[in-house]
DOMARDREN-537533 format. One record per residue: residue in one letter; y, x, z of N, C-alpha, C in turn. Coordinates in steps of 0.02 Angstrom, whole numbers. Atoms other than C-alpha are relative to their C-alpha. Layout:
# DOMARDREN-537533
REC   code      nyy      nxx      nzz     cayy     caxx     cazz      cyy      cxx      czz
REC      A        Y        X        Z        Y        X        Z        Y        X        Z
...
***
This chain:
# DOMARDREN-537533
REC   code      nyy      nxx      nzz     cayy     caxx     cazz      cyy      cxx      czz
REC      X       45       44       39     1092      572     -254      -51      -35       46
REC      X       58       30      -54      969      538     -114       48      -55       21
REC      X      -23       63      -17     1079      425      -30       46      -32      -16
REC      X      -29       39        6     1183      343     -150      -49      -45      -49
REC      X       63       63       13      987      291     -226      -21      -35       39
REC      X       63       31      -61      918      254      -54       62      -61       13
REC      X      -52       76      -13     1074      129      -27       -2      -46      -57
REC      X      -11       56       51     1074       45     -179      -57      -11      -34
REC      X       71       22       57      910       30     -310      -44      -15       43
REC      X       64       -4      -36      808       67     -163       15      -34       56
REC      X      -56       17      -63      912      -29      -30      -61      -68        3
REC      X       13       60        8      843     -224      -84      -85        9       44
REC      X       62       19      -18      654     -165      -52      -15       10       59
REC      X       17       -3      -76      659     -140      136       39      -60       25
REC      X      -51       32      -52      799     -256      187      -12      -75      -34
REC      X        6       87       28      749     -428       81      -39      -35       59
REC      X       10       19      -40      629     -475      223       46      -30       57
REC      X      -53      -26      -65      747     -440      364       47      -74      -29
REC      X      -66       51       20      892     -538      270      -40      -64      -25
REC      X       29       53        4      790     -670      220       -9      -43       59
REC      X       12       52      -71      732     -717      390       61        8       61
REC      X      -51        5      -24      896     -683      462       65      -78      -31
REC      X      -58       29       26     1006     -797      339      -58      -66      -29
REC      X       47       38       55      865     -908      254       40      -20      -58
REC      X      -17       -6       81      934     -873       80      -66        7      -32
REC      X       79       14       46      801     -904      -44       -2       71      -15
REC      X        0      -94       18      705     -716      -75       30       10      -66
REC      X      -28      -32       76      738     -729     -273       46       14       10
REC      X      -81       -7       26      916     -753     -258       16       97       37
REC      X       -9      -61      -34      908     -596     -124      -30       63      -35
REC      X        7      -67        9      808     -493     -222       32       10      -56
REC      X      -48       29       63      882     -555     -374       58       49       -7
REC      X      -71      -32       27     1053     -455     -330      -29       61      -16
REC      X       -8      -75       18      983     -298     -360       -4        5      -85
REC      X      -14       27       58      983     -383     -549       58      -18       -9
REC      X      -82       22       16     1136     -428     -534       45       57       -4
REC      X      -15      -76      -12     1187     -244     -467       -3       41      -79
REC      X       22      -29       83     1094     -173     -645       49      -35      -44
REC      X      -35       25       56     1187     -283     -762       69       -1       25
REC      X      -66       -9       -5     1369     -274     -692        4       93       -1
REC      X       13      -52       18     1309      -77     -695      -11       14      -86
REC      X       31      -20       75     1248      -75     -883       80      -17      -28
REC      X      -86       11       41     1446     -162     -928       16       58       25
REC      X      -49      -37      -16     1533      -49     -840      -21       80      -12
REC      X       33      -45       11     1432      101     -891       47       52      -58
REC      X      -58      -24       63     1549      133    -1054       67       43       37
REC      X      -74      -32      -37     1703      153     -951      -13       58       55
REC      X       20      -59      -43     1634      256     -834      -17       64      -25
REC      X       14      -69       27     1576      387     -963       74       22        4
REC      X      -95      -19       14     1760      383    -1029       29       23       42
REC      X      -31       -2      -58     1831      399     -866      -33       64       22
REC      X        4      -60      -16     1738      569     -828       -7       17      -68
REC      X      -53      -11       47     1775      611    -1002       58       39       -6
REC      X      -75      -11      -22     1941      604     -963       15       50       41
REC      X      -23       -9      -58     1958      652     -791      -48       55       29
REC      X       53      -28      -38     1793      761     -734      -31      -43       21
REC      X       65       52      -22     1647      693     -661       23        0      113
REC      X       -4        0      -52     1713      761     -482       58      -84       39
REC      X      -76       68      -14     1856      602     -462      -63      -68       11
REC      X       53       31       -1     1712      498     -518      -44      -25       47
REC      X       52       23      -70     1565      544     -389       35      -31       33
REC      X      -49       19      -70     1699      521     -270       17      -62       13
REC      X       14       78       -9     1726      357     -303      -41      -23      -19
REC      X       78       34       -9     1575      307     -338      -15       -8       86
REC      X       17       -9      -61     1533      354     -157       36      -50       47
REC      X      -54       60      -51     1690      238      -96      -42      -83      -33
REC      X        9       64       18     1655      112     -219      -86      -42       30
REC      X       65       16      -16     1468       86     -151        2      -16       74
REC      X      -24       35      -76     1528       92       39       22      -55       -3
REC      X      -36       77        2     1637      -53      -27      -55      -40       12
REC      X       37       54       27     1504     -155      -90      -57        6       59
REC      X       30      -16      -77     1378     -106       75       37      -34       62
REC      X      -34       51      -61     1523     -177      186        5      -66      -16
REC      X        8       63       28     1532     -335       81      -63      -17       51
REC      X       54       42      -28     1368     -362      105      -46       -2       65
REC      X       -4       -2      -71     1347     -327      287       23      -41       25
REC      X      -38       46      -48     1490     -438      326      -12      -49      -20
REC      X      -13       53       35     1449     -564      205      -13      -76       27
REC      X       45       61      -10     1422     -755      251      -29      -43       -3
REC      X       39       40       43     1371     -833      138      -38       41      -54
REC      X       19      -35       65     1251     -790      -18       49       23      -46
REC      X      -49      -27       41     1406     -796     -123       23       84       -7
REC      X      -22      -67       -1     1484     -644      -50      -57       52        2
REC      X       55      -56       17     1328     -556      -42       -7       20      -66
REC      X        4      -29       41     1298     -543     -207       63       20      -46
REC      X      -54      -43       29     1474     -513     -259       -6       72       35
REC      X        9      -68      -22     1442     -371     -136      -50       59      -69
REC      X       57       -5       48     1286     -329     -264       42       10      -71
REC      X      -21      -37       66     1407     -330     -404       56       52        7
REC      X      -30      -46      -21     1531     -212     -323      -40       58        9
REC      X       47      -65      -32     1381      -99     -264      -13       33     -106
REC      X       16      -19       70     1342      -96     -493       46       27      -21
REC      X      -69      -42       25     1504      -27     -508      -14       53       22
REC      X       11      -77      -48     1461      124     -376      -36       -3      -43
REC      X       52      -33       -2     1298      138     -424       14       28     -106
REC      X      -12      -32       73     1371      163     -631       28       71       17
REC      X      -40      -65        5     1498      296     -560      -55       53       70
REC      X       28      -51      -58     1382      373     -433      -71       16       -6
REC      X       68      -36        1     1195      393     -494       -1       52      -40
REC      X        6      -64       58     1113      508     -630       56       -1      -64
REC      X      -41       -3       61     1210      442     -772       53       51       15
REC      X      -62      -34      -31     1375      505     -680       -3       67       20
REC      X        6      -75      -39     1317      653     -605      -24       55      -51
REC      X       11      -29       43     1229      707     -762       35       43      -44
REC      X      -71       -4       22     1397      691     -856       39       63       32
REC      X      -56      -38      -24     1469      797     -727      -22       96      -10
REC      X       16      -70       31     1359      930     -755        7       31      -50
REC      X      -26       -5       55     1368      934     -926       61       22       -2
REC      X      -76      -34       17     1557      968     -914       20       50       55
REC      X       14      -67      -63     1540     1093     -762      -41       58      -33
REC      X       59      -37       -6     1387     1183     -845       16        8      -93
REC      X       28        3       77     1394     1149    -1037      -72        5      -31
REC      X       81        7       30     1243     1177    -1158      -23       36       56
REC      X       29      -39      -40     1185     1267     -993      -21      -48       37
REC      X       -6       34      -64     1183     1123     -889      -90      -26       34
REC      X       56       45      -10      990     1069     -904      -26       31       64
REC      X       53      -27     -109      896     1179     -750       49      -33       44
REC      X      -38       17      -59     1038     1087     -648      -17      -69      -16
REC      X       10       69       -8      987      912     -712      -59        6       24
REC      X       71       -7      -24      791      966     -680       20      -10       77
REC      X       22      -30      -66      825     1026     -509       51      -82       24
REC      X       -4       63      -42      940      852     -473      -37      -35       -4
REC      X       53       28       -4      806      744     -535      -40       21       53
REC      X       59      -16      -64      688      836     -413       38      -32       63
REC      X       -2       27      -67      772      807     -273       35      -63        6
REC      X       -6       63       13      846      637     -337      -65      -56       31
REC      X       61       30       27      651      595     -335        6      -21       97
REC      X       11        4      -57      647      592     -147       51      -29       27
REC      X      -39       28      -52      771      462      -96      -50      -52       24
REC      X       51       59       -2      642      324      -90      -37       46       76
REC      X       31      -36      -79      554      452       49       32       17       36
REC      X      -54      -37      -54      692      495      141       28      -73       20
REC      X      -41       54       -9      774      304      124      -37      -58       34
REC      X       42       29      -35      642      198      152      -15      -26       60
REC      X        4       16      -74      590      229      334       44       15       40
REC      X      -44       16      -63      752      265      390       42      -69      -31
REC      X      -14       75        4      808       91      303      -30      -31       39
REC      X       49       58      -71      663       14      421        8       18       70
REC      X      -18      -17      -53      711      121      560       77      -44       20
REC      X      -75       25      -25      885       66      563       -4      -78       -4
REC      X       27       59      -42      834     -118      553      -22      -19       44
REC      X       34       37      -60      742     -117      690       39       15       67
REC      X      -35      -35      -57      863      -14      774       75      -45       11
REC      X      -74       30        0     1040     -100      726      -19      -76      -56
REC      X       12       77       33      961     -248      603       47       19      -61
REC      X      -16       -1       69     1011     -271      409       64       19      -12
REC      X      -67       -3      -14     1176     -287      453       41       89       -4
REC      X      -26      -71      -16     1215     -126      546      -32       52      -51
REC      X       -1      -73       30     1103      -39      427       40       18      -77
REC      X      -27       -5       61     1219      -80      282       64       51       14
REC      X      -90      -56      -23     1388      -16      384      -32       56        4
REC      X       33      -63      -32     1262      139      440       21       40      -66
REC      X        7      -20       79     1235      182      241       83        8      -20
REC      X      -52        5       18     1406      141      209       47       57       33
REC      X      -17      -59      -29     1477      276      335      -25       54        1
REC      X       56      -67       12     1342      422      289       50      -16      -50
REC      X      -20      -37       80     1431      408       96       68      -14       19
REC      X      -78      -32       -4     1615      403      165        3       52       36
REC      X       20      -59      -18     1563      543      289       -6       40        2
REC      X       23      -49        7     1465      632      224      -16       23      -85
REC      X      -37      -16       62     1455      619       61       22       16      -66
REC      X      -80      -12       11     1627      601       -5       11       72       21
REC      X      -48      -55      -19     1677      741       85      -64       69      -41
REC      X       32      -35       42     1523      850        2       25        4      -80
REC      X      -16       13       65     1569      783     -165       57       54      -12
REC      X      -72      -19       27     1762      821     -158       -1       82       35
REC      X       14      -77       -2     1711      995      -71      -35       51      -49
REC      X       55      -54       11     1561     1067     -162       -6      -26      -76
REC      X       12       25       61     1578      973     -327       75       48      -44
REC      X      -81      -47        2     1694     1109     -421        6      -65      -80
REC      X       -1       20       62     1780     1015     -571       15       31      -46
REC      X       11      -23       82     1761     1033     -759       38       45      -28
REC      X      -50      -61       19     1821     1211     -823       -7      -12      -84
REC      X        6        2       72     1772     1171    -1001       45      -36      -59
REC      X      -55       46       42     1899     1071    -1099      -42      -53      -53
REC      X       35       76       46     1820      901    -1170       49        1      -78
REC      X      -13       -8       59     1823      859    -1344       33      -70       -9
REC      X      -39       57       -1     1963      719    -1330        0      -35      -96
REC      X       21       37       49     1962      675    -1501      -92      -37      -42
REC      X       62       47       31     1784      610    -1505        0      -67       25
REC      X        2       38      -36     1840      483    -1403       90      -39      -50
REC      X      -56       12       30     1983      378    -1514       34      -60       50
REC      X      -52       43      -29     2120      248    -1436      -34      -65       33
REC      X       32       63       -9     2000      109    -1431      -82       21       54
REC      X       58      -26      -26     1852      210    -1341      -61      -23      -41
REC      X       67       -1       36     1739      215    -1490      -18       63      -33
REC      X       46      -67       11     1632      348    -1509       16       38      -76
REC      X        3      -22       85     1660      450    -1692      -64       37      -12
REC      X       60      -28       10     1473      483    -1734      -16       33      -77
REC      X       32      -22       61     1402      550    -1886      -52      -43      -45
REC      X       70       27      -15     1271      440    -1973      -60       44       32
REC      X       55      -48      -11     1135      588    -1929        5      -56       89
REC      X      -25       -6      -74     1227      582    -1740      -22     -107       18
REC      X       23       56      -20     1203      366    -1747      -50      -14       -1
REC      X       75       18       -7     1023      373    -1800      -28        6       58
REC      X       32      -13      -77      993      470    -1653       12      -29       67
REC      X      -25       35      -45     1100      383    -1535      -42      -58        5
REC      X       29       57       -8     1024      210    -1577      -88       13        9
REC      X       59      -23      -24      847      274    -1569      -20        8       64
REC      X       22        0      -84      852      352    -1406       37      -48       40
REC      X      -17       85      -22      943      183    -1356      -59      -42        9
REC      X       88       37       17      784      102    -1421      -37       15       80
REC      X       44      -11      -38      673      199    -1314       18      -13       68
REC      X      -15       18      -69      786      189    -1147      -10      -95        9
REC      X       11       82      -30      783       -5    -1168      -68      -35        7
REC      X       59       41       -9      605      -35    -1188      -23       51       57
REC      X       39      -23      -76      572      109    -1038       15      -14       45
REC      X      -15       62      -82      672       -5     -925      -27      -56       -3
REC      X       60       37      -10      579     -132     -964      -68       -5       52
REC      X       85       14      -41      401      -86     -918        3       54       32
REC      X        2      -21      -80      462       29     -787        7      -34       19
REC      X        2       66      -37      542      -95     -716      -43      -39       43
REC      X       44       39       10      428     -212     -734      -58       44       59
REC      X       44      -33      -34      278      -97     -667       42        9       68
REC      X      -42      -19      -57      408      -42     -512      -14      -64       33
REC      X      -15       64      -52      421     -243     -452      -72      -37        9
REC      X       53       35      -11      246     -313     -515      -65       58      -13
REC      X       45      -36        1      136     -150     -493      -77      -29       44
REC      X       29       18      -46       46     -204     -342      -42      -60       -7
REC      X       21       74       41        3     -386     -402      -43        5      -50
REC      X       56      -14       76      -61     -316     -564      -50       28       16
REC      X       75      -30      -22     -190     -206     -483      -41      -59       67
REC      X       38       67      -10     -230     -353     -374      -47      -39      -13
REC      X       17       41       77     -271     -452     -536      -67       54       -7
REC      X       50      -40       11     -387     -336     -563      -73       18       47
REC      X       39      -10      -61     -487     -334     -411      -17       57       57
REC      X       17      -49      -10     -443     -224     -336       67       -7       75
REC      X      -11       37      -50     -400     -255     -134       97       23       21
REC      X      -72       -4        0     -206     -267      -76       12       92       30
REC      X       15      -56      -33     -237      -96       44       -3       47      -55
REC      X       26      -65       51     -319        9     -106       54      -29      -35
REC      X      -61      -14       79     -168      -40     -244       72       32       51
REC      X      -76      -41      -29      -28       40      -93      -27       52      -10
REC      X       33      -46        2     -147      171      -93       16       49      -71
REC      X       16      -39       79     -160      217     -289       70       -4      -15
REC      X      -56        2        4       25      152     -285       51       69        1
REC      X      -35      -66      -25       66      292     -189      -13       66      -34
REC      X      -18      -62       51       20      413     -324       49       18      -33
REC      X      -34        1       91      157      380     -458       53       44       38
REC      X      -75      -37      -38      306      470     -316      -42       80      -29
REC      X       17      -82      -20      208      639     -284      -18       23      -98
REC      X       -4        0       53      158      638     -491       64       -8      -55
REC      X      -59       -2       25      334      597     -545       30       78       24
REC      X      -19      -96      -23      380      776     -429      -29       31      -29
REC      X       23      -45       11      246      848     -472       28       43      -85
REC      X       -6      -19       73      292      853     -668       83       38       -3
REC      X      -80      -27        1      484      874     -632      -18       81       38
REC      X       12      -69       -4      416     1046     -537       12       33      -66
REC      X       10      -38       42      332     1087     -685       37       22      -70
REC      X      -53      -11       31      474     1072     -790       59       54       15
REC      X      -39      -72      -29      585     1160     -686      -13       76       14
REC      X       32      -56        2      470     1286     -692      -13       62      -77
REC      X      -13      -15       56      478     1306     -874       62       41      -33
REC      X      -53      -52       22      659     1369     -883       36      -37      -46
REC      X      -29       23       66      717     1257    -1000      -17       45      -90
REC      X       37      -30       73      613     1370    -1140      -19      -45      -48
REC      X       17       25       47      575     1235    -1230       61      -65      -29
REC      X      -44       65       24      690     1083    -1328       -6      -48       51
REC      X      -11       73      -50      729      922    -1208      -58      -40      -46
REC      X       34       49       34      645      836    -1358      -84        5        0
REC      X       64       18      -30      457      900    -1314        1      -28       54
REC      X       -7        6      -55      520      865    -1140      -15     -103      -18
REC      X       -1       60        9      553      680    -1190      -88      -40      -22
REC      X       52       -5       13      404      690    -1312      -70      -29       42
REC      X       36      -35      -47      287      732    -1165       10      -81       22
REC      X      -31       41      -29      362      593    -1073      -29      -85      -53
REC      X        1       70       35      344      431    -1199      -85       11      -15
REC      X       99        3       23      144      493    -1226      -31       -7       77
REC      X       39      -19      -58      100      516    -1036       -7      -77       17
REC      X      -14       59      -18      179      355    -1003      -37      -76      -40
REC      X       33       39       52       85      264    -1148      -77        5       22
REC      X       62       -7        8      -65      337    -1118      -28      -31       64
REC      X       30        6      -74      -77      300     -912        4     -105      -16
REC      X      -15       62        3       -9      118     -969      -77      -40      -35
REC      X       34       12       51     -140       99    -1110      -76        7       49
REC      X       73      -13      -49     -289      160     -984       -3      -64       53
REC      X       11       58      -43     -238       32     -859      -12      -59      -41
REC      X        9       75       31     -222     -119     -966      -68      -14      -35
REC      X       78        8       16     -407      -72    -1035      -43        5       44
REC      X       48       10      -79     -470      -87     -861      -57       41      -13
REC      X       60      -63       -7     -564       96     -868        3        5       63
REC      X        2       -9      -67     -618      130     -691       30       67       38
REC      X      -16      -64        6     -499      290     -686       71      -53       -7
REC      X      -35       44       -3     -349      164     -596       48       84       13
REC      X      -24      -74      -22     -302      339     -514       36       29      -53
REC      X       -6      -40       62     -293      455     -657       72      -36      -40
REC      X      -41       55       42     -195      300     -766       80        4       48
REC      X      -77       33      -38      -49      280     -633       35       99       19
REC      X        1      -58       13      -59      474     -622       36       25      -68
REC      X       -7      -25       54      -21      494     -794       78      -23        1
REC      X      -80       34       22      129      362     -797       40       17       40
REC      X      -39      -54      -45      203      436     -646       40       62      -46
REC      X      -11      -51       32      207      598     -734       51      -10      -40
REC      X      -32        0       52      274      541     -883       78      -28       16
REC      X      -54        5      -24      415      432     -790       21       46       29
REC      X      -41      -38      -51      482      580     -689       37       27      -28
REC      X      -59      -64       42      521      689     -829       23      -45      -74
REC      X      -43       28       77      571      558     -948       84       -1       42
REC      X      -85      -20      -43      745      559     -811        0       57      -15
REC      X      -40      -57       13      761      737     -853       16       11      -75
REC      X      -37      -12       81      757      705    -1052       57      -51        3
REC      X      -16       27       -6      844      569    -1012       75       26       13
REC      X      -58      -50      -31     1000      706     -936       -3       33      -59
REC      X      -11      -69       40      973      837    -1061      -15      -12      -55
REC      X       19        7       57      914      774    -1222       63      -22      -41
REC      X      -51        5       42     1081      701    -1283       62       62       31
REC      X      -56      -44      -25     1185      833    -1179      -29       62      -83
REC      X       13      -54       45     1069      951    -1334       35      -19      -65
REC      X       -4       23       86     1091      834    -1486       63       -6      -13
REC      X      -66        6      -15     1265      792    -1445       55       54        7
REC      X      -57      -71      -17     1364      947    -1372        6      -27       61
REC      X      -54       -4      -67     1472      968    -1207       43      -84       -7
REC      X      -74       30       10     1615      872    -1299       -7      -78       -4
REC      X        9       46       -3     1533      705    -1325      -40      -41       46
REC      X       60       18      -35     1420      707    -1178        0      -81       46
REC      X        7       58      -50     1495      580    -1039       32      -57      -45
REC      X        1       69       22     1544      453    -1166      -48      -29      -42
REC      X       63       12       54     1376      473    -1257      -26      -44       74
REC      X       63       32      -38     1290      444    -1084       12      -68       34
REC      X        0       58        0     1383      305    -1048        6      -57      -45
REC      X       25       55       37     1347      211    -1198      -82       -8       12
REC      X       61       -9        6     1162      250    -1195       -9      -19       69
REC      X       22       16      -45     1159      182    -1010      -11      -66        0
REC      X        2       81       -3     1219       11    -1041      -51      -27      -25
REC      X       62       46       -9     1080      -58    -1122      -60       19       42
REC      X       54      -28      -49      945       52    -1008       13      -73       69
REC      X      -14       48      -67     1035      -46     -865      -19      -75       -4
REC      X        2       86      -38     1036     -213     -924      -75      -28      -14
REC      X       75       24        9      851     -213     -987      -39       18       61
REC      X       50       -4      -65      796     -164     -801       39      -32       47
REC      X      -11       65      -23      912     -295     -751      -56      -63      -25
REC      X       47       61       22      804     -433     -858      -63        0       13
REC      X       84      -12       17      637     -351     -838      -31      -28       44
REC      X       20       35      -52      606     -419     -666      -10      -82      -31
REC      X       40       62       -2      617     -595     -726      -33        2      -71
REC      X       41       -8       68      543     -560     -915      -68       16       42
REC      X       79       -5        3      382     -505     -829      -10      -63       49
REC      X       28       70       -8      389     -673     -721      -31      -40      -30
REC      X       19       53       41      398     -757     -851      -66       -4      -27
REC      X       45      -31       67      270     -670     -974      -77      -31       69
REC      X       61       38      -58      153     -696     -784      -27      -55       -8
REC      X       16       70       -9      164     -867     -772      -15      -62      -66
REC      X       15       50       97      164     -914     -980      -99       32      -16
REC      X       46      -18       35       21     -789    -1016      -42       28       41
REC      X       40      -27      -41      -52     -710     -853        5       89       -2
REC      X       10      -60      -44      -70     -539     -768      -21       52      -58
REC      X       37      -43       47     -192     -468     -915       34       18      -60
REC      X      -10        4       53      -88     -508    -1033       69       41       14
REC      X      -58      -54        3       62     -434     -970      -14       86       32
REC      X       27      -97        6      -27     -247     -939      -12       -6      -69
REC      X       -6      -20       66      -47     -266    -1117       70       18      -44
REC      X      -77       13       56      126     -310    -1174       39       67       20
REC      X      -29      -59      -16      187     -157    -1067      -44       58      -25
REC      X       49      -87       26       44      -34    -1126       41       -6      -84
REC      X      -55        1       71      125      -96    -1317       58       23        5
REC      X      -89        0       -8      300      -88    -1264       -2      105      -15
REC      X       18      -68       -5      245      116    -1214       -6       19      -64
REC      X       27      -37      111      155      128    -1391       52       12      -12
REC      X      -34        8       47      290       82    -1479       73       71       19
REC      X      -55      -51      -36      424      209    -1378      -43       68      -26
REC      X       38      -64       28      284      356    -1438       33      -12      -88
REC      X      -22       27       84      321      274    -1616       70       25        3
REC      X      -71      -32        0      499      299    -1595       39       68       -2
REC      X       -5      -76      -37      503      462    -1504      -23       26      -87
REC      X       44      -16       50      388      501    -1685       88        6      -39
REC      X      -55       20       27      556      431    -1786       72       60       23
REC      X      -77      -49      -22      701      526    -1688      -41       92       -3
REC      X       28      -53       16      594      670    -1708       19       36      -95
REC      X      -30       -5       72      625      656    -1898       47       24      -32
REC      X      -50      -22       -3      789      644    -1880       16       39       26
REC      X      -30      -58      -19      826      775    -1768      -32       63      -38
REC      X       34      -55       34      718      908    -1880       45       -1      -58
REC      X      -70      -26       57      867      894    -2014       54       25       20
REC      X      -50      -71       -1      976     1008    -1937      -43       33       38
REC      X       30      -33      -39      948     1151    -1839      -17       -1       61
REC      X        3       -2      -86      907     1162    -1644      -16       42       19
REC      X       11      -68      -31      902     1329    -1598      -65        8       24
REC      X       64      -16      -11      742     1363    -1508      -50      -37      -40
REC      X       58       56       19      640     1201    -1562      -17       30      -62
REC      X       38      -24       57      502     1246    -1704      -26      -63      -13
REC      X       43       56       34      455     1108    -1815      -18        7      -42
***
């Protein structure tokens, strides 16, 4: 997980410079593919559940891991913009069969209703590709240039690994529940089972949003605020060690409690740190502190909350419906908060994302409803 994030989601924000003033391709279009990456990821998201489903999740990683080298050599060799960002939509294919969604999936059918302390503990150390990728993305630019550090990346995941995967990844002893999955690959839900589905749909598409969003125009927005370029890397640099910190404290928990306080927890922290910033309280800290938090362990309800509501048997074609729209709304969100910038200004869009948050607490309120009409073993409502 570290480095098939640090190559791809996290790939664009060290190497757009570099390739920019190497190729003079305009930056949007360059940073642009990693939008392009998300939305050929959010289609192909469906088939990819199906396909470990079917097959295990171990066939899967595995190609994921090739399919992302592919799209890394593309765009290494590429010579024009064209092929670059077809590289970019080859890399959305890996990055469907090779991040959390996929790996989640695989646990789930490796682990069953057991599987959650194994999504906690990948999230944790998921959390640290960005620190591990980062400065050796800038190292290897300076060392071999954009170029070499795409082939570099690209030979660590045929390597190393691939060959981890198809070693240490045992596949699925549990027998999938093939008939939830009919001829046409459409889901057989329940109404109960679609309320909940489309709900926590809801909430993943508006938390790619104004993550998103916050992820590309964080820095800018505390800017806006007055607050100097130096001090917003500074306070920036809270939201990593606060996203760990909470995924600890989860993993520390045991899974004793329902995914759905877990989630819970998660859509209020994130509201509340959003809601503090956009009312410009002098507590910038605390505020980016909070949303940190709340993003870290909304990726672990995010793993385990439909692996609960769902079962084993419907898991990897639940999680790849419920990815596709996550994906393609943190494909759009980059230019939706341009836009919202340049129509309505800076102030106005920390508001629209502190709302966006509300309204995901509102929701979370709603699937709460629904899930309290059947049983859930531990959970007390």
């Amino acid at each position: 997980m570290i480095f098939t994030w640090g190559s791809t989601y996290y790939l664009i924000a060290v190497l757009a410079a570099p390739i920019v003033n190497d190729t003079g391709w305009p930056l949007e279009w360059v940073v642009g593919s990693l939008s392009l990456g998300l939305l050929v990821a959010g289609l192909s998201a469906p088939t990819i559940g199906d396909a470990i489903s079917r097959h295990g999740g171990r066939p899967i990683l595995a190609l994921g891991c090739l399919i992302i080298a592919v799209g890394l050599a593309m765009i290494a060799a590429a010579p024009n913009l064209a092929i670059f960002m077809a590289g970019w939509a080859v890399l959305g294919i890996g990055m469907t069969a090779g991040l959390y969604d996929a790996a989640f999936s695989t646990l789930g059918g490796i682990y069953g209703e057991k599987a959650r302390p194994s999504i906690t503990t990948l999230t944790l150390w998921g959390g640290f590709a960005s620190t591990v990728c980062w400065p050796l993305s800038a190292a290897m630019v300076d060392a071999v240039g954009w170029r070499g550090a795409c082939f570099a990346y690209a030979a660590i995941l045929v390597g190393v690994c691939l060959p981890l995967t198809l070693a240490m990844v045992p596949q699925a002893t549990r027998p999938l529940k093939q008939s939830s999955v009919d001829a046409d690959a459409t889901l057989v839900l329940s109404p109960r089972e679609r309320a909940m589905f489309w709900l926590f749909a809801s909430i993943q598409i508006i938390a790619g949003l104004f993550v998103t969003i916050v992820s590309v125009h964080l820095l800018t927005l505390l800017q806006a605020r007055g607050i100097s370029l130096a001090e917003a890397v500074t306070l920036g640099a809270l939201i990593g060690p606060a996203q760990v910190g909470a995924r600890v404290l989860e993993m520390l928990g045991r899974g004793r409690h329902h995914p759905m306080w877990t989630l819970s927890a998660a859509v209020v922290l994130c509201a509340g740190g959003l809601i503090v910033l956009a009312a410009g309280l002098p507590i910038v800290g605390l505020a980016l502190i909070l949303y940190g938090a709340g993003n870290g362990i909304f990726s672990i309800a995010r793993g385990a909350l439909p692996l609960s509501l769902f079962g084993p048997g419907q898991y990897a074609p639940i999680m790849g419906r419920l990815a596709r729209p996550g994906l393609i709304a943190q494909a759009a969100a980059p230019m939706v908060g341009a836009i919202l910038i340049s129509r309505l200004g800076y102030d106005a869009l920390l508001h629209v994302i502190a709302a966006l948050a509300a309204i995901n607490v509102l929701i979370a309120g709603m699937l709460w409803q629904v899930v309290r009409q059947r049983p859930l073993g531990r959970v007390d409502c």
